[in-house]
N, C-alpha and C positions, 0 to 999 in steps of 0.2 A: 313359364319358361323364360320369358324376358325378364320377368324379377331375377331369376336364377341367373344368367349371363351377365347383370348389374352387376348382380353383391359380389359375381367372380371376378368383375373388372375392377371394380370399385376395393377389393381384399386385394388383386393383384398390381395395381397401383399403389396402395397403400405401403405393401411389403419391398417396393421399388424403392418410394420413399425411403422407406426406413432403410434400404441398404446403402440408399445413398448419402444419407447424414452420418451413417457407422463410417463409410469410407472416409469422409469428411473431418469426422471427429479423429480417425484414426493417422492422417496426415498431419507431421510435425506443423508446429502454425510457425510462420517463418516469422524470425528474428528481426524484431523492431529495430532499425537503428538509432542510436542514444544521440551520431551526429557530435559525441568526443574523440578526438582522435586516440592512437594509437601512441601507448606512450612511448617515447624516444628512448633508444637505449642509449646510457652514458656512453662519453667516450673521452680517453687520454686527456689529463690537461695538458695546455701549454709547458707548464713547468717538468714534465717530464723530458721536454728535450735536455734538457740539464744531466739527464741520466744518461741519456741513448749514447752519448757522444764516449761512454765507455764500451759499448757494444762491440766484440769483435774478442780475437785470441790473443793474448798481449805474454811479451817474456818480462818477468820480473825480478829487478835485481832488489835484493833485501841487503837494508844496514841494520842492525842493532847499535842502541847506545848499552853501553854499561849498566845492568839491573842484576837486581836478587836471581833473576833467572839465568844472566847470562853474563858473568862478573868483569868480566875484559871485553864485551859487546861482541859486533862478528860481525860477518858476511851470510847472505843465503842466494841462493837462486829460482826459483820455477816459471811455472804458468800461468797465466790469469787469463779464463775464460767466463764471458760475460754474454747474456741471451735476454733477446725482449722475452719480457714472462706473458701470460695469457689475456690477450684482450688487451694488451697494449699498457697496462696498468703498472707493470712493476719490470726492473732489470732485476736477473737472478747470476750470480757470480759463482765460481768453482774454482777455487786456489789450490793451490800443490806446488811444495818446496822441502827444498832440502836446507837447513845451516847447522850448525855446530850443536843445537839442541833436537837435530833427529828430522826426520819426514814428519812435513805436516799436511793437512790437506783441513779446509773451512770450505763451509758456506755460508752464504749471504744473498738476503734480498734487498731492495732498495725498491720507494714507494713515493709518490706525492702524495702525501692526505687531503683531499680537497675539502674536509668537515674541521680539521684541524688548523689546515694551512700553515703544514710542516712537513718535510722528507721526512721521513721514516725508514729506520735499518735494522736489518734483525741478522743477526751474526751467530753459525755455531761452529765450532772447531773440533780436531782432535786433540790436542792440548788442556782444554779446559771443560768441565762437565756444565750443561745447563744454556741459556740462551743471556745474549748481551745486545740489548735494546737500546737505540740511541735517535736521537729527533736532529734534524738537521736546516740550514737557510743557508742562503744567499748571502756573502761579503763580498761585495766587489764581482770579482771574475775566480771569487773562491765556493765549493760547498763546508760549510763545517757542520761537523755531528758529533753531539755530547753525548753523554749516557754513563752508566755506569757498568763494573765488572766485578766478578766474585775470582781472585787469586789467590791461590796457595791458602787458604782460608781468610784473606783479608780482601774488604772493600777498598776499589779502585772511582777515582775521576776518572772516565777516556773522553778524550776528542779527537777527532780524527779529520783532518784539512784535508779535501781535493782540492790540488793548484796544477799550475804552468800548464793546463788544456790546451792541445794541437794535437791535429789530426790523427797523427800520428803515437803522440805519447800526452800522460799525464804524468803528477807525482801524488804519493797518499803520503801525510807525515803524521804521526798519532804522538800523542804525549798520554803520560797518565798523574795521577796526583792522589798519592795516600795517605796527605792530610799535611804533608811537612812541604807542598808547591810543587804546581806546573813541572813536567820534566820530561822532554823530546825522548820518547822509547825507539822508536823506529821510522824511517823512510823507505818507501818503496817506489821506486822507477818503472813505472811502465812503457814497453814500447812493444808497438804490433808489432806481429812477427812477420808480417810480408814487408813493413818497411827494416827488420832486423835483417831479412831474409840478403834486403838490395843491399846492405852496408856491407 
């Protein structure tokens, strides 16, 4: 009889055991730390304050010079609204104007490459089918961005000056060149419209 209460103790012990290394085993094993941190998420370079300072609703008066598109040059007027884009990485632009060549409406985004260490601008319109890509720096207290365009089925030089920066307004002046020199296409005046609003 005592053997027999043993080998029950000794089987019911065992089967303890064993359920206790099942639970054991079946418990996630907690996560070693490596003691690397956690990697940093990038953020904005410096060089994007250069963009921000277009941020905001702006009215814009358009001149044309004299071109195949518009033989006696002109006037236009619209909008210019400009947005920090996502993460702080790029300003995104929305144009809308009227001149003698119809309603137009473009967009644009504007980038610091920090791999490059170049502005970056990517331009599409209603006027022109396809996308116009241009790389930009720092002159002075100016941005310029070159690049090239597809019109009326010929290739274009563009460059496009940001000057006269204050708070309130800037000016955008573009040239193009189809092979015969440099030639001032357009100027655009911006001023915000809450300092429009006070004049």
């Amino acid at each position: 009889m005592t053997k027999t209460i043993c080998l029950t103790t000794l089987l019911a012990a065992g089967f303890l055991c064993s359920g206790a290394l099942a639970q054991d085993k079946a418990k996630p094993a907690a996560k070693k730390s490596t003691g690397a941190p956690a990697m940093a998420m990038p953020k904005p370079a410096p060089e994007m304050k250069e963009l921000r300072g277009m941020i905001g609703t702006w009215t814009a008066e358009e001149t044309y010079e004299p071109s195949p598109m518009m033989a006696a040059g002109g006037t236009g007027a619209g909008t210019n609204t400009a947005r920090l884009g996502p993460g702080g990485f790029t300003v995104t632009m929305d144009h809308r104007s009227k001149s003698p060549m119809g309603a137009f409406t473009g967009h644009g985004v504007m980038t610091w490459d920090p791999n490059d260490k170049v502005y970056k601008f990517v331009w599409a319109d209603s006027m022109s089918p396809g996308l116009v890509f241009e790389t930009g720096k720092k002159e002075g207290d100016t941005l310029v961005f070159t690049g090239e365009a597809m019109m009326m089925g010929k290739k274009f030089a563009v460059k496009d000056v940001l000057s006269d920066f204050a708070p309130t307004s800037y000016t955008l002046t573009s040239y193009m060149n189809d092979g015969s020199g440099e030639k001032k296409s357009m100027t655009i005046k911006f001023t915000k419209q809450e300092a429009a609003a006070k004049k």
